[in-house]
C-alpha positions as CSV (number, residue, x, y, z in Angstrom):
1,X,-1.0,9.1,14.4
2,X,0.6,11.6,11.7
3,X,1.5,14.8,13.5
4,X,-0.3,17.0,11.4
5,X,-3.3,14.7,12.0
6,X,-3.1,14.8,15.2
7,X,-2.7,18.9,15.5
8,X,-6.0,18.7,13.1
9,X,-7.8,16.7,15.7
10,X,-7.0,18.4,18.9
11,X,-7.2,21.8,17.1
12,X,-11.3,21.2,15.9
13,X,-11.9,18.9,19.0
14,X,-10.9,22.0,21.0
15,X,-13.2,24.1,19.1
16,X,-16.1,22.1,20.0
17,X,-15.3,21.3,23.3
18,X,-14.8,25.5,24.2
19,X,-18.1,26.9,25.2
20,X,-18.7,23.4,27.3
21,X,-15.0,23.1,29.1
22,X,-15.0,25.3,31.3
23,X,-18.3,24.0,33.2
24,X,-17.1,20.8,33.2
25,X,-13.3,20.9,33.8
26,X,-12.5,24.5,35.8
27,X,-13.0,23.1,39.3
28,X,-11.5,19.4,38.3
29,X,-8.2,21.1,37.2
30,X,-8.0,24.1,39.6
31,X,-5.4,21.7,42.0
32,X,-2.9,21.7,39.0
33,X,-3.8,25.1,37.8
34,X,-2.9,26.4,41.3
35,X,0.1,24.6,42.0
36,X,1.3,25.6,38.7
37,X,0.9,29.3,39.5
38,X,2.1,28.9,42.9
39,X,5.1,27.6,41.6
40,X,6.0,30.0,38.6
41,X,5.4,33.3,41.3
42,X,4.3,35.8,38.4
43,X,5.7,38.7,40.0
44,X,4.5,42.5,39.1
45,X,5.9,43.6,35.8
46,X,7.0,40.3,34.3
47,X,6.1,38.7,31.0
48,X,4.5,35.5,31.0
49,X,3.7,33.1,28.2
50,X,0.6,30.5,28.5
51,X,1.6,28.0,26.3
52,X,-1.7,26.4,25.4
53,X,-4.0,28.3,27.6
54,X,-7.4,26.9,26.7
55,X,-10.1,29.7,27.7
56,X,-7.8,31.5,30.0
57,X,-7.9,30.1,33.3
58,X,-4.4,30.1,33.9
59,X,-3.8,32.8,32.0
60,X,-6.2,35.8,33.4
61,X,-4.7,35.0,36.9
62,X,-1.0,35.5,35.6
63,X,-2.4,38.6,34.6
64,X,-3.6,39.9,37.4
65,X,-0.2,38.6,39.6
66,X,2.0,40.5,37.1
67,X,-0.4,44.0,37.4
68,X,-0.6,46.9,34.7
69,X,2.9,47.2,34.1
70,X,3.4,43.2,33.5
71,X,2.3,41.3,30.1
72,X,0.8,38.2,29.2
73,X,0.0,36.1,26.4
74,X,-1.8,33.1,25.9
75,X,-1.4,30.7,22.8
76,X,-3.9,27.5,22.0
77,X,-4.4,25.8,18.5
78,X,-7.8,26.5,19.1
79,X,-8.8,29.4,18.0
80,X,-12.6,29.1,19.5
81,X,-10.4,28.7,22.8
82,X,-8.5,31.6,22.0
83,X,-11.7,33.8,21.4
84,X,-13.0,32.6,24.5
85,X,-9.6,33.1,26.4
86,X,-9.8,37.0,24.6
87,X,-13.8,37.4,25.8
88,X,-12.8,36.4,29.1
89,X,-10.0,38.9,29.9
90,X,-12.2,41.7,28.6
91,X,-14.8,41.2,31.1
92,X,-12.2,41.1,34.2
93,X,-10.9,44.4,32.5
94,X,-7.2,43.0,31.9
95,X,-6.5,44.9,29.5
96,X,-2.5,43.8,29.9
97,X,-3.4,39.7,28.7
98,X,-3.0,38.8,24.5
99,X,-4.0,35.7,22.9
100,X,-3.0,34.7,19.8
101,X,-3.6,31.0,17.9
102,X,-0.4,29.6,17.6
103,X,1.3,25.9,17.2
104,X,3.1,25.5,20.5
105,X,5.8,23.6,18.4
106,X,6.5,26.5,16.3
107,X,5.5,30.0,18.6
108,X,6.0,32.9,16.3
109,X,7.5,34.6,19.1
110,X,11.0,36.1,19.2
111,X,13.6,34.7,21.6
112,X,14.0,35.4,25.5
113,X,11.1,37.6,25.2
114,X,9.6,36.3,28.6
115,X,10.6,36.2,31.9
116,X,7.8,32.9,33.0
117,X,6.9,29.9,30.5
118,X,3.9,27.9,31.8
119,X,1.7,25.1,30.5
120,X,-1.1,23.7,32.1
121,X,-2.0,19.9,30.8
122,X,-1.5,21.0,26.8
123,X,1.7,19.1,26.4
124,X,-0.5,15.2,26.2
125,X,-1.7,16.7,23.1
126,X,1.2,18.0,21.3
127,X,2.9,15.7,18.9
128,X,6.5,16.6,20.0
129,X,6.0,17.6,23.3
130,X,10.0,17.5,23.5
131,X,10.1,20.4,20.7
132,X,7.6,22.1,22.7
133,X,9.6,22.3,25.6
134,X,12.7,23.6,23.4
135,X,10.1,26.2,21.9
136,X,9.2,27.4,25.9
137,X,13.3,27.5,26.4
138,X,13.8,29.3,23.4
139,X,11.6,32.1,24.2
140,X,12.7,32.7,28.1
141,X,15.4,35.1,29.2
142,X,18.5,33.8,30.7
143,X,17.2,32.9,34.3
144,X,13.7,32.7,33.6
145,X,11.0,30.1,35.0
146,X,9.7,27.3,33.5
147,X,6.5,25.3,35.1
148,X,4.4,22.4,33.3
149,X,1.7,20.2,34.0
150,X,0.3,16.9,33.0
151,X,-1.9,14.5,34.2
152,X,0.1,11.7,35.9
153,X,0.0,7.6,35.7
154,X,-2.6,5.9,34.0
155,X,-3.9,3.5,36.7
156,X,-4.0,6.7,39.1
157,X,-6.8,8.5,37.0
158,X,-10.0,6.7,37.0
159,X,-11.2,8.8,34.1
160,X,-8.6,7.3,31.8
161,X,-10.8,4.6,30.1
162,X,-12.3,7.3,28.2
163,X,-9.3,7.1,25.1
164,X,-10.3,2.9,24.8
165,X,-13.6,3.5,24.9
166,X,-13.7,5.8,22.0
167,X,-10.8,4.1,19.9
168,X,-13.0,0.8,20.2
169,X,-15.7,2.8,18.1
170,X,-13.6,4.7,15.2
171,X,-10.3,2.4,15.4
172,X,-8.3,5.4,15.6
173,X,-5.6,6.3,18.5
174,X,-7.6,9.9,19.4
175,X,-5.0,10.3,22.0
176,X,-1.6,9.0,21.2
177,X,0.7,8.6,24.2
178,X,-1.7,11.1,26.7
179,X,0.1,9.4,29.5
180,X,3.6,9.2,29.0
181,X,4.8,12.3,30.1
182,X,3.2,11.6,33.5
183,X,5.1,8.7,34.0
184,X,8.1,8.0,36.2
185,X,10.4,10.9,36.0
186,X,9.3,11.5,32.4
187,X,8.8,15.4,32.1
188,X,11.5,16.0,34.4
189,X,13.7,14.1,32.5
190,X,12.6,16.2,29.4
191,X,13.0,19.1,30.8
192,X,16.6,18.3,32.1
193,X,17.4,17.7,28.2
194,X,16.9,21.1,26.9
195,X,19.4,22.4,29.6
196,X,16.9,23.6,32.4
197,X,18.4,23.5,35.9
198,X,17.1,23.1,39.4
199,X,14.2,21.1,38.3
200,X,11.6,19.4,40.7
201,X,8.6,17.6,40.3
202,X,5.4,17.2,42.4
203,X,2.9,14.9,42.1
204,X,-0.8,15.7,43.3
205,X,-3.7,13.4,44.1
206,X,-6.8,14.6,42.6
207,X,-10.8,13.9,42.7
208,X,-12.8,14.8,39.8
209,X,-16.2,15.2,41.5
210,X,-19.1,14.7,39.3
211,X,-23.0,15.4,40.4
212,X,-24.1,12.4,37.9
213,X,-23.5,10.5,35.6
214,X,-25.1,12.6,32.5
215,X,-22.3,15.3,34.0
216,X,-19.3,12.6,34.5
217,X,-19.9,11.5,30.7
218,X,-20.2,15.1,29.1
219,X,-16.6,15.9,30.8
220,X,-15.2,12.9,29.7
221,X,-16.7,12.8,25.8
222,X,-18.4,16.2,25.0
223,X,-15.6,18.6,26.2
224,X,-12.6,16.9,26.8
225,X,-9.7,15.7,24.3
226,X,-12.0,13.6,22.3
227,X,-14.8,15.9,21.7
228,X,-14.0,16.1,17.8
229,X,-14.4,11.9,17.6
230,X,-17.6,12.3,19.7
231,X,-19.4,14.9,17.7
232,X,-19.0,12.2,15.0
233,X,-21.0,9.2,16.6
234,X,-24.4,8.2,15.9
235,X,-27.0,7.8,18.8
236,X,-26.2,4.5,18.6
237,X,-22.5,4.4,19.1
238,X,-22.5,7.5,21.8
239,X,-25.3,5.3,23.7
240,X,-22.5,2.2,24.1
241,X,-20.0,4.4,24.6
242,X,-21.7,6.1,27.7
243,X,-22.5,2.8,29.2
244,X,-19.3,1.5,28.9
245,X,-17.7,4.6,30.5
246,X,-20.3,4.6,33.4
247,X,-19.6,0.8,34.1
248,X,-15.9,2.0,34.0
249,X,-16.2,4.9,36.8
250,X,-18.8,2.7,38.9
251,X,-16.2,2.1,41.4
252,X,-16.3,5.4,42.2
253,X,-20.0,6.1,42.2
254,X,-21.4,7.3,46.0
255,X,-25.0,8.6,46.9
256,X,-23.8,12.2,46.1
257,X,-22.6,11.3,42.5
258,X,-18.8,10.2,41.6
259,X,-15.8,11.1,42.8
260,X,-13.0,9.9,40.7
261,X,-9.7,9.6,41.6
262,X,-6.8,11.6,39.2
263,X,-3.4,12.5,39.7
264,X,-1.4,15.7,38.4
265,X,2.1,15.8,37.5
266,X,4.1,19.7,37.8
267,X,7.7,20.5,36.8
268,X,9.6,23.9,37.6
269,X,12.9,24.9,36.2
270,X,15.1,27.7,35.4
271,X,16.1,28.6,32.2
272,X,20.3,28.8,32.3
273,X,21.8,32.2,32.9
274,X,23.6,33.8,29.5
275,X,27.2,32.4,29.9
276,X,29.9,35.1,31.2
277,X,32.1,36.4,29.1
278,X,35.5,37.1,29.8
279,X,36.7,40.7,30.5
């Protein structure tokens, strides 16, 4: 798919898919989320930057680690995520978290302006994710952190079938390459290109639980990746496409609803110190 296609896509699929995400997705992604966090250590006065932050979930809580005297901004394509992310913050009170729309292969943001660079599964929908990386290095001080999440392998997330499903009804990749990052040593390896030292991955085992199947198909279709394809099918071709998706996840289907298996992939690094200069 053409890059600016693709930004298109994920930019208006993400609008649809705002006021339904968090519902659906919050508790499904809240290993990664917290791992992520745990990992990056926002500490009291630092600056952090949420590269696409969605409605704020990682975001809010880097605000309330890094306190009053701290700063933090969340970016997304989306700018119904972004308003959402904004609305959010003002009912915790955190008055010290931005949000801004912004391309995370181009942030309008000056260089080594923050101290912590996160993203929390937003690099599978980026065109470049390589030059997105570079952007998140370009804008941390010497000796800042760097921590990224994506999902992991295909086979190990049950929910995966989703992307065929819907290309078999518009004939369109909606999703180009969601899974490469997550596999092998793939984001490490990326990350060890644009100069980032100590880095370490982890890889987390994940159930997305689901109460039915009406609630397993509205994560997957209504406010997921490929929410802007969705909103385009008829009855006819959302009815085949839910069947198909349930007879994909029946594997997983108990008496209490589904539990599907997923796996998370998260990277740390630190951004190289300024080189010394001779006296």
């Amino acid at each position: 798919m053409e890059a600016k296609l693709q930004r298109r896509v994920q930019r208006y699929g993400w609008d649809l898919a705002a006021d339904i995400y968090e519902p659906l997705w919050s508790a499904q992604l809240a290993p990664a989320q917290t791992e992520l966090l745990r990992l990056a250590a926002p500490a009291p006065g630092e600056r952090v930057l949420d590269v696409a932050c969605g409605t704020g979930l990682v975001t809010l809580e880097a605000a309330a680690a890094v306190g009053p005297r701290g700063r933090v901004l969340g970016v997304d394509l989306s700018g119904e995520m972004v308003d959402a992310a904004r609305r959010r913050a003002q009912e915790r009170g955190l008055a010290n978290a931005e949000f801004a729309r912004m391309d995370a292969e181009a942030l309008d943001l000056p260089d080594a302006g923050f101290d912590v660079a996160l993203c929390a599964l937003g690099l599978m929908y980026v065109p470049d994710p390589q030059h997105a990386i570079r952007e998140m290095r370009r804008v941390l001080r010497p000796g800042g952190r760097v921590v990224l999440a994506v999902w992991g392998e295909r086979a190990r997330c049950g929910w995966s079938p989703v992307f065929s499903i819907v290309d078999a009804e518009v004939a369109s990749d909606v999703c180009p390459l969601f899974f490469r990052l997550g596999q092998c040593d793939s984001l490490m390896r990326a990350c060890v290109e644009e100069r980032f030292e100590s880095v370490v991955e982890r890889r987390i085992a994940s159930t997305l639980e689901y109460a039915d199947a009406d609630q397993a198909c509205d994560a997957a279709f209504v406010g997921g990746p490929v929410a802007l394809a969705w909103s385009r099918f008829d009855d006819a071709k959302r009815s085949r496409a839910r069947a198909r998706y349930v007879e994909a996840i029946d594997a997983w289907r108990s008496d209490d609803g589904y539990r599907i298996p997923g796996e998370f992939v998260v990277v740390s690094g630190i951004a190289p110190a300024a080189p010394q200069t001779a006296p």
